[in-house]
N, C-alpha and C positions, 0 to 999 in steps of 0.2 A: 538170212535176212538181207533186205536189198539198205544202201548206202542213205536212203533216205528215212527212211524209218529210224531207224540207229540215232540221227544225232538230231538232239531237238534244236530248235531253232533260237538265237538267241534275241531277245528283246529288243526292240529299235529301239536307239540311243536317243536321247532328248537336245536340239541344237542347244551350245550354250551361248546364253546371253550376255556378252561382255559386261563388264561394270563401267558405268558411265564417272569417268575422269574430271571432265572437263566441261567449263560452261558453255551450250551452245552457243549464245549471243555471242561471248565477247572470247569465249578459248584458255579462257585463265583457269589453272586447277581449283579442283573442290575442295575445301579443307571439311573436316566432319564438325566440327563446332561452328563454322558459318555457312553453310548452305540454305536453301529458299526452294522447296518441293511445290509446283504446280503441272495440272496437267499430268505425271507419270513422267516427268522432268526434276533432272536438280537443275536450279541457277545460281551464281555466288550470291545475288542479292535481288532484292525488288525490284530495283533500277533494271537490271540484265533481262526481268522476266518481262518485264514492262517494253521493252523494247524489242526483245522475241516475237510477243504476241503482233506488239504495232507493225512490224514490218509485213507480214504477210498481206495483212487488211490494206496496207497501202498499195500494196503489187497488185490487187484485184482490183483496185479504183483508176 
């Protein structure tokens, strides 16, 4: 039997997706009793998401 037959292949690994720590706006950690989910985002609070979002729409203006 040739060297390739013999060993089967093994399944591609799945990248892993770090766990998101930290708020993007402001960089302060996430605690698990107050975080704010928008988007596929955590942020510590309303205030942080609210300013998330604002920022970009201002750079395109």
């Amino acid at each position: 039997m040739s060297a390739e037959t013999a060993k089967p292949q093994a399944p591609e690994a799945k990248p892993v997706e770090e766990k998101q720590t930290n708020c993007p706006a402001c960089n302060k950690p996430i605690k698990k009793l107050k975080r704010y989910y928008r988007n596929g985002k955590f942020y510590c609070n309303k205030r942080c998401w609210a300013k998330a979002t604002k920022k970009p729409k201002e750079e395109k203006a």
